[in-house]
C-alpha positions, -999 to 999 in steps of 0.1 A, spaced: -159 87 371 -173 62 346 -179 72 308 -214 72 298 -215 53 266 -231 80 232 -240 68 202 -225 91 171 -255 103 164 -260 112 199 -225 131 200 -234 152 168 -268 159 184 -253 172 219 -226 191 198 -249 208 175 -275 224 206 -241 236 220 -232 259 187 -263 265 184 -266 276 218 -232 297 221 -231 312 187 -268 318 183 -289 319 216 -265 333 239 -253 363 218 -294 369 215 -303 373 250 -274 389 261 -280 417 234 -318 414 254 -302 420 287 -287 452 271 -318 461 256 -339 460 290 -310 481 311 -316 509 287 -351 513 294 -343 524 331 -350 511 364 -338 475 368 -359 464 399 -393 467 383 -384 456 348 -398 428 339 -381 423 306 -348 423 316 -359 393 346 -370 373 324 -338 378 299 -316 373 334 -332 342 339 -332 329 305 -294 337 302 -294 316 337 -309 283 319 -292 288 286 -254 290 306 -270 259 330 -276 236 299 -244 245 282 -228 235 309 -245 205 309 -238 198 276 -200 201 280 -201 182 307 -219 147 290 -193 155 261 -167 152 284 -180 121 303 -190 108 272 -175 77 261 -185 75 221 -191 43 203 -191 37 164 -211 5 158 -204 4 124 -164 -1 132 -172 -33 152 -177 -65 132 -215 -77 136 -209 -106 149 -253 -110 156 -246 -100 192 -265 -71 207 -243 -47 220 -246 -6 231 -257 15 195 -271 -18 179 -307 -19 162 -326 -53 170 -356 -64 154 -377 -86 178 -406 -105 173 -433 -106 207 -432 -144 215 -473 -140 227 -488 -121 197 -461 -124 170 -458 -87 167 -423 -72 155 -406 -41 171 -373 -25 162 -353 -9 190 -319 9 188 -299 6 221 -288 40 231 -275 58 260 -300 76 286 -298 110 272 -310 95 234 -334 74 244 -368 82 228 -395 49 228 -416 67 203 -386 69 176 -375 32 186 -343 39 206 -347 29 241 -319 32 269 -289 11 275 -305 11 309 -338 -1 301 -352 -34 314 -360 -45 275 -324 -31 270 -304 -49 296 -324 -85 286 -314 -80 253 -276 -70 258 -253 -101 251 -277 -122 232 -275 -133 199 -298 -135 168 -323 -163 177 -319 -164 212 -351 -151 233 -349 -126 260 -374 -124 288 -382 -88 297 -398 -75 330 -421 -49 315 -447 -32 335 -477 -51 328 -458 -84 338 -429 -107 316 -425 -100 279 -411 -128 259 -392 -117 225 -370 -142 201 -344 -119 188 -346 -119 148 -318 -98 139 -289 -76 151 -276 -45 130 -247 -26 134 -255 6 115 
């Protein structure tokens, strides 16, 4: 199986919902469950259902979680040496070629991505245009309202 590239900060992220969700969910609805058997009959108790299947989703995304981790190759972009290419975990600032307007994007792997906060996926159209170029060099993206044309202004590794 190939390793899905993480960002640090995408590591920590995924590491901190699973303590959170071992040491502080989980202990929670299990002491539910026990709450709900003690108030009798298990087949029309609602409150112990929903608890059950709760403890389902909570044990489903944990393993989830463990899983990525596992699978999860994780890259430090401030170890490399910025050499003004765009690689996985770099920020680029790009200016729009047809209105001059500048946008900011940090290249991130699928789970991170989040267009609102700037980080878009390694597997983005704008992201796989942009991968391998340098600082100057344009990039033609297939966006969905037809080609977007961006000259790359600058490449951080941070």
């Amino acid at each position: 199986m190939r390793k899905a590239p993480l960002t640090v900060r995408g590591a920590e992220l995924l590491r901190e919902e699973l303590r959170r969700l071992k040491s502080e969910v989980r202990p929670r609805v299990i002491q539910a469950i026990a709450e709900a058997r003690g108030h009798g009959d298990l087949k029309e108790n609602a409150e112990y259902h929903a608890a059950k299947e709760e403890q389902g989703f909570i044990e489903g995304r944990i393993l989830e979680i463990e899983s990525r981790l596992a699978n999860a190759e994780v890259i430090d972009v401030t170890r490399l040496k910025n050499t003004g290419r765009v690689v996985f975990g770099s920020t680029v600032r790009l200016v729009d070629e047809s209105d001059g307007r500048e946008v900011t994007y940090m290249i991130v792997g699928e789970d991170e991505a989040d267009i609102s906060a700037g980080r878009v996926s390694v597997t983005s159209p704008i992201a796989r245009a942009l991968i391998g170029r340098n600082e100057g060099d344009g990039a033609v993206v297939a966006a969905p309202g037809g080609e977007r044309n961006y000259e790359i202004l600058k490449v951080e590794y941070v």
